[in-house]
C-alpha positions as CSV (number, residue, x, y, z in Angstrom):
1,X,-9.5,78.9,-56.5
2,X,-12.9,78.2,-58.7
3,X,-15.5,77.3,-56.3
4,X,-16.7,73.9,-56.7
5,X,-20.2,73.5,-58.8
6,X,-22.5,72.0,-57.0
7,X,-24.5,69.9,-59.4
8,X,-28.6,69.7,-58.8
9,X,-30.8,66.6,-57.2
10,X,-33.7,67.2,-59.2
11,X,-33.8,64.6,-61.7
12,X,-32.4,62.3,-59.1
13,X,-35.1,62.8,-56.8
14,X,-37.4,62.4,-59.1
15,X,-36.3,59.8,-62.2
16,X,-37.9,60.6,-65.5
17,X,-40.7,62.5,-64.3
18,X,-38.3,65.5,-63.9
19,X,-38.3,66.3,-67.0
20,X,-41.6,68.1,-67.2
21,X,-41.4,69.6,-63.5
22,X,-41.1,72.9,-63.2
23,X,-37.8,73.0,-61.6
24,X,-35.9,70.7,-64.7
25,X,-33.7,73.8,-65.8
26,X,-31.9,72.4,-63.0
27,X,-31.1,68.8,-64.6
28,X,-27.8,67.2,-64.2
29,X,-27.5,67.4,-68.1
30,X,-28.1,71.0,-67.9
31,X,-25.4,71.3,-65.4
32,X,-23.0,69.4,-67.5
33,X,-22.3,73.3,-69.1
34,X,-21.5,74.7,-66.0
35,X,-18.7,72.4,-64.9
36,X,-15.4,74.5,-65.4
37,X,-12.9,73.8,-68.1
38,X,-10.2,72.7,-65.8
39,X,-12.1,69.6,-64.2
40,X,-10.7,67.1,-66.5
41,X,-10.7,64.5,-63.8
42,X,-14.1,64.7,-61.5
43,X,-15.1,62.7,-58.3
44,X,-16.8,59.8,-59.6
45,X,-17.5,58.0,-55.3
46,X,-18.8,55.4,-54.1
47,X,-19.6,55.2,-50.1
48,X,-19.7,52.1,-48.5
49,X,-20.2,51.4,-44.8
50,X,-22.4,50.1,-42.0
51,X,-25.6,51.6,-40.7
52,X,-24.6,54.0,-38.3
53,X,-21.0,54.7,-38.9
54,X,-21.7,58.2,-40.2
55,X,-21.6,57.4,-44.1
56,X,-24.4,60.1,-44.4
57,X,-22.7,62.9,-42.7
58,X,-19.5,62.1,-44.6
59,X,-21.4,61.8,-47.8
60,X,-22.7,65.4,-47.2
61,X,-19.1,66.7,-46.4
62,X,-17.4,65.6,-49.5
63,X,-20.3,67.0,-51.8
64,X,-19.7,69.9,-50.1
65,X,-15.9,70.0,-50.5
66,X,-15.5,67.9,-54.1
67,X,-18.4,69.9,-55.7
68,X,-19.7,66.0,-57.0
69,X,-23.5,65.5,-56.9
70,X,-24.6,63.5,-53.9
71,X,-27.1,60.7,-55.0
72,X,-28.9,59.0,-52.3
73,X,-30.6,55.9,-53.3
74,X,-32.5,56.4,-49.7
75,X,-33.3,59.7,-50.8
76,X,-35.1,58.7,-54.0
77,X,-37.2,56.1,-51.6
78,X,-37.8,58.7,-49.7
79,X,-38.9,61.5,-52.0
80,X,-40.8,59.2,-54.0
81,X,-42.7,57.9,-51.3
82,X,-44.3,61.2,-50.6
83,X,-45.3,61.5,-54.3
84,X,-48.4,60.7,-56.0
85,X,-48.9,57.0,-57.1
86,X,-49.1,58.9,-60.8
87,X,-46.2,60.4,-60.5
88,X,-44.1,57.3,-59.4
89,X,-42.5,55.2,-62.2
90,X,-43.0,51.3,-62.4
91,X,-39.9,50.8,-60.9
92,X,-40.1,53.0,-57.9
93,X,-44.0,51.9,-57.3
94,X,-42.9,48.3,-57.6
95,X,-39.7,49.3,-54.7
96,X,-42.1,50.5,-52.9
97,X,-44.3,47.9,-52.5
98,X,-41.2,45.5,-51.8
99,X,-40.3,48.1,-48.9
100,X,-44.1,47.9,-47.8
101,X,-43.9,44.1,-47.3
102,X,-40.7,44.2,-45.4
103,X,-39.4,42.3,-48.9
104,X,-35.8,43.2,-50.1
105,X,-36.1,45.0,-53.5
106,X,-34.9,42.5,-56.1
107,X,-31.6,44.1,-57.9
108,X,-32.7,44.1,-61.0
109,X,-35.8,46.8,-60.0
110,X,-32.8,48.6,-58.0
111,X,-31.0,49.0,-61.1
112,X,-33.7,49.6,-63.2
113,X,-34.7,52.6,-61.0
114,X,-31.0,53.4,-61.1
115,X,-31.1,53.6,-65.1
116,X,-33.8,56.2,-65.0
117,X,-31.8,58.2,-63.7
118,X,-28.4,57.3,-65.2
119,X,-28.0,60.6,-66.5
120,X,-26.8,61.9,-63.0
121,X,-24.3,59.4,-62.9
122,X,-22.8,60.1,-66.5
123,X,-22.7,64.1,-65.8
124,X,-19.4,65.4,-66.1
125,X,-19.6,67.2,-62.6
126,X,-19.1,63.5,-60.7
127,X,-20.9,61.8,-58.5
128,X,-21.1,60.5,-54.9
129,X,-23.1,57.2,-54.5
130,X,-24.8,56.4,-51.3
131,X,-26.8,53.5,-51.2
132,X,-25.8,51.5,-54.2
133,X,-24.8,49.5,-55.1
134,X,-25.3,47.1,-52.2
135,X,-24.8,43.8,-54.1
136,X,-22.4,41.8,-56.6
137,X,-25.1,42.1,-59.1
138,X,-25.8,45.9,-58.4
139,X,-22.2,46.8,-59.0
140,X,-21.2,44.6,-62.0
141,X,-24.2,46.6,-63.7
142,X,-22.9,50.1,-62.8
143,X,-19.4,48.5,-63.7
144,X,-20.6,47.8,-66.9
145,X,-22.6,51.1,-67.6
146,X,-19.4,53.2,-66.8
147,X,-17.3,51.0,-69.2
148,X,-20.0,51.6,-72.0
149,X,-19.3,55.0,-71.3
150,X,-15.8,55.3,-71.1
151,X,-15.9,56.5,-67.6
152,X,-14.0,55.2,-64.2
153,X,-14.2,55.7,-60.6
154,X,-12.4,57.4,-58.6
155,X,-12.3,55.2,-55.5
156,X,-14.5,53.5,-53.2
157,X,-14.7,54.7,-49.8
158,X,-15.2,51.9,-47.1
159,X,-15.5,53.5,-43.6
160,X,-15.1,51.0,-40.7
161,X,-16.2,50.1,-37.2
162,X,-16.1,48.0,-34.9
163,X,-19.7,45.6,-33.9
164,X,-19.7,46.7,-30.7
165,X,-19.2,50.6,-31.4
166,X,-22.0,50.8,-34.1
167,X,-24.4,48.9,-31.8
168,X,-23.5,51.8,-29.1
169,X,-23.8,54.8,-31.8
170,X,-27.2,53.4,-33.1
171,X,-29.0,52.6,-29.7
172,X,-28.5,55.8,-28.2
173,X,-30.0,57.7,-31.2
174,X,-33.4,59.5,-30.7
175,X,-35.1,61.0,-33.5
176,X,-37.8,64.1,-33.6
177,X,-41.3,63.0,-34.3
178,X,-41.6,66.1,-35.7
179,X,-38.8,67.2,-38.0
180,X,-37.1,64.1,-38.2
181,X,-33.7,65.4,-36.8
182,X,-31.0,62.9,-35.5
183,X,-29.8,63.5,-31.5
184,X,-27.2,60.7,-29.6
185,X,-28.1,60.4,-26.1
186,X,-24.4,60.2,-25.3
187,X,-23.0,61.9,-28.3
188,X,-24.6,64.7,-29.4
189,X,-27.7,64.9,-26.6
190,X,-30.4,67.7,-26.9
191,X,-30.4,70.8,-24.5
192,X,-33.3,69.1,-22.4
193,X,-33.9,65.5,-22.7
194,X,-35.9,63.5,-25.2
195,X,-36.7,67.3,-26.8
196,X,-35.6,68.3,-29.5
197,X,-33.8,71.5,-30.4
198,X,-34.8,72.5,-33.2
199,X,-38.5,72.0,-33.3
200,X,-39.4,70.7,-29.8
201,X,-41.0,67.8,-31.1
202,X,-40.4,64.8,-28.7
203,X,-37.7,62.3,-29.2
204,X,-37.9,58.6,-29.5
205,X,-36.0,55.7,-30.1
206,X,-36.6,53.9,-33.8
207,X,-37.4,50.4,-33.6
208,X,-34.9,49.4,-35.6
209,X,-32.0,51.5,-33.5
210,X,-32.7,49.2,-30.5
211,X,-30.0,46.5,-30.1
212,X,-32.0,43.4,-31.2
213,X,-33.0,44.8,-34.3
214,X,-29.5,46.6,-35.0
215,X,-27.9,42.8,-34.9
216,X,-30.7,41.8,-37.8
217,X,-29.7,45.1,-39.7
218,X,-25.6,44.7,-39.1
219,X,-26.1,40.6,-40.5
220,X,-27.9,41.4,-43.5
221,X,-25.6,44.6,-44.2
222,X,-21.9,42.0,-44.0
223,X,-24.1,39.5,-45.7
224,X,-25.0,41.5,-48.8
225,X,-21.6,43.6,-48.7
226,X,-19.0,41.7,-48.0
227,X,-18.5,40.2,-51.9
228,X,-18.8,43.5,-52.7
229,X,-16.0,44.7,-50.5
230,X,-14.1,42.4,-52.1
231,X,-15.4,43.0,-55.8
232,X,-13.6,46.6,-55.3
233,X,-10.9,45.6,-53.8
234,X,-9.5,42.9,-56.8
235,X,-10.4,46.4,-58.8
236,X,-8.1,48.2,-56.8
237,X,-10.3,50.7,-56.0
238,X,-11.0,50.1,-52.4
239,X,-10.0,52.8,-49.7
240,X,-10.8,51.5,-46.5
241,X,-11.3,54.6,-43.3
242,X,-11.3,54.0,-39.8
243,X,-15.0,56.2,-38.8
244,X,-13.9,56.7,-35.4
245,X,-13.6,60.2,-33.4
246,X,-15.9,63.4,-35.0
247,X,-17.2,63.7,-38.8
248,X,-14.6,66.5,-39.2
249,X,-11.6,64.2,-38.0
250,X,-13.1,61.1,-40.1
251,X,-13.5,64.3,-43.0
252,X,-9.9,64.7,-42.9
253,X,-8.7,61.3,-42.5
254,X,-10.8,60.8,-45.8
255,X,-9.4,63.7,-48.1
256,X,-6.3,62.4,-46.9
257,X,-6.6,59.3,-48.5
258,X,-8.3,60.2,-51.8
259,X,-5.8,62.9,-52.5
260,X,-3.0,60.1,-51.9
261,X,-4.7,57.8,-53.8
262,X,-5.4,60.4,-56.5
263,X,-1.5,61.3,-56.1
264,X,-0.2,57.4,-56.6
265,X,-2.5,57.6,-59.8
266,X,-1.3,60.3,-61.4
């Protein structure tokens, strides 16, 4: 069995800038080449789910497994924010400053940011989106990109959990100070409390993983999701997963899924 390629984050990470870094031999246009012959039909996913009911984790198991490039809308933020103000683009500088004033970045600099990078989500290896799109607006855009392009997804993976559960699962998170690694008091706690195992940095609880703040964070999530939820659905492309027990068992209850799904459409 060919391994799966596993398609580089570069020009992801880092929008149109990556084209002149010195690591843009690994562009997703570049790895269009190296897709095999006989992947007529790649993972083009989208992840949708709560804060806190592991859509990360599974995000990093089906890259892993499908071979599909894993692009983290988070992750750009993220990266981009360590960057030099000269090497941000307009759109990500003006995210940015939407993020800094506790302002909800309006959709049409999400997708604008998106569209930099669109090449990543036209490359023949597949995708896995994480991230976006999180409104109506957001998704009729990539809807329409994909059509210009003659391509379709795959499905659209909405993993599920109960209010009371993800306000458990979030609140007894810690997080290094350090090396930013992710420990659950209750389950998955460090060798020696609030320490953390890797690093022995000290452990803390984020301001927004305490149960007030998790409420605000669940509200806005439904408020913004919920059309979208049932955007996909009227598509037909919906694939809703119960995310409880362990990643691996939500892993398998996943494949599971997409591989019927993938066998009804065939």
């Amino acid at each position: 069995m060919t391994a799966p390629v596993k398609n580089d984050r570069v020009p992801w990470l880092q929008g149109p800038s990556a084209a002149s870094s010195p690591d843009s031999s690994a562009d997703c246009s570049v790895q269009r080449s190296a897709v095999p012959a006989d992947r007529k039909n790649p993972w083009r996913l989208i992840l949708l789910g709560a804060p806190g009911v592991g859509k990360g984790t599974q995000a990093e198991l089906l890259t892993e497994r499908l071979g599909a490039c894993h692009l983290s809308t988070g992750d750009v933020f993220r990266a981009a924010s360590n960057r030099r103000d000269c090497d941000q683009s307009p759109a990500i500088k003006a995210a940015l400053e939407y993020m800094r004033r506790g302002e909800l970045v309006p959709d049409s600099t999400v997708w604008e940011m998106v569209r930099e990078r669109s090449e990543c989500i036209l490359c023949t290896g597949g995708f896995i989106l994480d991230g976006f799109p999180r409104t109506l607006g957001q998704a009729e855009s990539l809807k329409e990109l994909m059509e210009d392009e003659k391509l379709s997804l795959s499905a659209v993976v909405n993993y599920e959990l109960p209010v009371d559960e993800i306000v458990q699962r979030l609140s007894g998170r810690r997080t290094c100070e350090k090396c930013k690694s992710v420990f659950n008091v209750k389950e998955r706690p460090p060798k020696v409390e609030a320490v953390c195992d890797h690093c022995g940095g000290r452990l803390f609880q984020r301001e927004d993983d305490r149960p007030d703040a998790i409420a605000v964070r669940l509200e806005a999530y439904e408020r913004s999701t919920a059309p979208l939820i049932h955007f996909y659905k009227n598509l037909g492309l919906l694939l809703p997963i119960v995310a409880k027990g362990s990643p691996d068992e939500i892993f398998a209850r996943t494949m599971n899924k997409l591989s019927d799904d993938k066998s009804k459409a065939s």
